[in-house]
LOROLUM-548555 format. One line per field, with one value per residue: residue number from 0; residue in one letter; x, y, z of N, C-alpha, C, O in turn. Coordinates in pm, whole numbers, plus 50000, padded with zeros to 5 digits. Atoms other than C-alpha are relative to their C-alpha. Example, Ala and Ser with C-alpha at 12.3 -4.5 7.8 and 13.67 -1.06 7.14 Angstrom:
num 0,1
residu A,S
n.px 50089,49918
n.py 49881,49881
n.pz 50000,49994
ca.px 51230,51367
ca.py 49550,49894
ca.pz 50780,50714
c.px 50090,49923
c.py 50120,50109
c.pz 50000,50073
o.px 50194,49974
o.py 50118,50220
o.pz 50066,50090
This chain:
num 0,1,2,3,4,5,6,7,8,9,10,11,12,13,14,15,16,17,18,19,20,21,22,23,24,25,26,27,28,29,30,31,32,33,34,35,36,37,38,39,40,41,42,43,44,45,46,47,48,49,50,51,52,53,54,55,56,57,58,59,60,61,62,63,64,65,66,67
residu X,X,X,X,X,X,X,X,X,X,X,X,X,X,X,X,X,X,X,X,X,X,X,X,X,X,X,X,X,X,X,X,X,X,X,X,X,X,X,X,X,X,X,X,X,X,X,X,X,X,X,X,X,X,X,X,X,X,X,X,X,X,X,X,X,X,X,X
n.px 49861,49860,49840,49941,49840,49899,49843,49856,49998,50044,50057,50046,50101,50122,50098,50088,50122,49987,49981,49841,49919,49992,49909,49943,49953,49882,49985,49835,49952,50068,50101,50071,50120,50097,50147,50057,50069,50041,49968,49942,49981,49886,49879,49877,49882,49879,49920,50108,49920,49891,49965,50076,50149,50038,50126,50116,50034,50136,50122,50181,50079,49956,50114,50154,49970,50055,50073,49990
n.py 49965,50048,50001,50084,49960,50145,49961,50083,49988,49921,50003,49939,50054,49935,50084,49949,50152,50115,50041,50054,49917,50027,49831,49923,49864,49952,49845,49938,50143,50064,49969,50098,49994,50174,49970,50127,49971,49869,49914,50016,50072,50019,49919,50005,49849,50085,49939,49873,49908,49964,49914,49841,50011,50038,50023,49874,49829,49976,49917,50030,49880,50026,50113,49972,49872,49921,49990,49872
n.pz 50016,49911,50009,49889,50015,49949,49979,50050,50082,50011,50114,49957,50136,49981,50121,50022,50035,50034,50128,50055,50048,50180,50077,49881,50065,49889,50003,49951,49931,49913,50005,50089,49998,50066,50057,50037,50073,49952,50049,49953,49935,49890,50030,49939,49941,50004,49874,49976,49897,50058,50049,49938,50000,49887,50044,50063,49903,50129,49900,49975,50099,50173,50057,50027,50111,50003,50136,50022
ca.px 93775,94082,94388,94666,95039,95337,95619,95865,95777,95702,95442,95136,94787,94453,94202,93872,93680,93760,93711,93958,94233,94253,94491,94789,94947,95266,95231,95626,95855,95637,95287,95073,94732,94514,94188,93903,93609,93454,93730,93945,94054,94361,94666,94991,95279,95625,95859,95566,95823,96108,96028,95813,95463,95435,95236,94956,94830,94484,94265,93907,93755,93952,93742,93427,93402,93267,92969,92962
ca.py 83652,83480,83569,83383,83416,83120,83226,82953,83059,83400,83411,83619,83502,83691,83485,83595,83253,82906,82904,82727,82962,82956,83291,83407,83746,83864,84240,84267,83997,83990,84041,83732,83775,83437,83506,83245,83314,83536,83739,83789,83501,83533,83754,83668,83858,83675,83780,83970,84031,84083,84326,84567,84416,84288,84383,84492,84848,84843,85150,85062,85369,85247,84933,85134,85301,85616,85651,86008
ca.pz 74911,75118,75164,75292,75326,75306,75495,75393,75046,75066,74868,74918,74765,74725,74589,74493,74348,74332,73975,73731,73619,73247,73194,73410,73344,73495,73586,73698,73880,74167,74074,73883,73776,73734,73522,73530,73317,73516,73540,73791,73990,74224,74254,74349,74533,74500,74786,74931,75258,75110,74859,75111,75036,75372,75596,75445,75552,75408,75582,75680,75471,75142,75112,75018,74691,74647,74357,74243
c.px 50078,50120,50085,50182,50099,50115,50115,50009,50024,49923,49859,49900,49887,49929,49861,49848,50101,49943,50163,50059,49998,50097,50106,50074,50085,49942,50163,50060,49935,49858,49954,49817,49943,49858,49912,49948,49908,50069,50148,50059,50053,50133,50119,50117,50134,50088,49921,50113,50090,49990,49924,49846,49936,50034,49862,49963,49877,49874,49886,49931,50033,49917,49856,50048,49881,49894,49947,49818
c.py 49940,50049,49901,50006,49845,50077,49922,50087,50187,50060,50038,49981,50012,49894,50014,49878,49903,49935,49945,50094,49969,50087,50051,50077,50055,50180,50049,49833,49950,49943,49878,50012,49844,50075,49852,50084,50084,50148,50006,49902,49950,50067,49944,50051,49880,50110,50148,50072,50093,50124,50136,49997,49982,50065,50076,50078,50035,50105,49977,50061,49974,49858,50023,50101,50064,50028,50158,50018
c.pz 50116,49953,50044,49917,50004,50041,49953,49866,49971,49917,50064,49912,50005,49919,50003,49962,50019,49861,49918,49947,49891,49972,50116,49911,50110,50009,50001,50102,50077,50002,49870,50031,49947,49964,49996,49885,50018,50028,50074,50137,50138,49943,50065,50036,50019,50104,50026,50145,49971,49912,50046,50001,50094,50096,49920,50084,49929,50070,49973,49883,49785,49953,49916,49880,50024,49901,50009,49912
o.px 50031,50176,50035,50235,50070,50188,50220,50107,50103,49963,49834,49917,49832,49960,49822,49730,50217,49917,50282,49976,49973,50137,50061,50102,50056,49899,50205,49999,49924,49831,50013,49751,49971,49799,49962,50013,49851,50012,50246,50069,50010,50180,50102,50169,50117,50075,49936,50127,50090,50077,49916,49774,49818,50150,49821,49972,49867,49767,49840,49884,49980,49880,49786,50133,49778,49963,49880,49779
o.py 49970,50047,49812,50016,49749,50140,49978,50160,50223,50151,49979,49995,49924,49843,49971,49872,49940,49816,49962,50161,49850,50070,50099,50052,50078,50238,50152,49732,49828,49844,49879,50002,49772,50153,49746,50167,50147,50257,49959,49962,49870,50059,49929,50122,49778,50232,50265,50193,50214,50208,50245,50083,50017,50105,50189,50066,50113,50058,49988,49995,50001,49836,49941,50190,50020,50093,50199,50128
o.pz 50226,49843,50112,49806,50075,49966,49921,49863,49883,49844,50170,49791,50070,49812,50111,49994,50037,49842,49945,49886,49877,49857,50220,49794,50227,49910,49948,50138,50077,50069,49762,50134,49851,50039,49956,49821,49930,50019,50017,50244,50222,49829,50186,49949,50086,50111,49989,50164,49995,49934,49990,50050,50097,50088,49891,50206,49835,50110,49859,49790,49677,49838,49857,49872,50074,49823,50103,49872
């Protein structure tokens, strides 16, 4: 997984593989999902500053799921 931010752009971009995108899916103005074929590809955050996305606030403990 990489992240990486463009400030000129503001554009905010998780990316999970380096597979080819085949499928993108808006969630809302900001939010773009890319699907490869495995599944989920890379997310995108359109005015990740601007609209409050930035910065991320991601607590240590929330990375780990819980299996019940």
């Amino acid at each position: 997984m990489q992240i990486s931010y463009d400030e000129q752009d503001d554009i905010l971009l998780i990316t999970f593989n380096t597979d080819p995108i085949i499928k993108d899916i808006s969630l809302n103005w900001h939010v773009n999902i890319g699907f490869t074929e495995q599944g989920i590809g890379e997310i995108s955050i359109l005015e990740a500053k601007q609209s409050g996305l930035l910065p991320l606030n991601i607590q240590p403990n929330a990375l780990f799921l819980k299996v019940a």
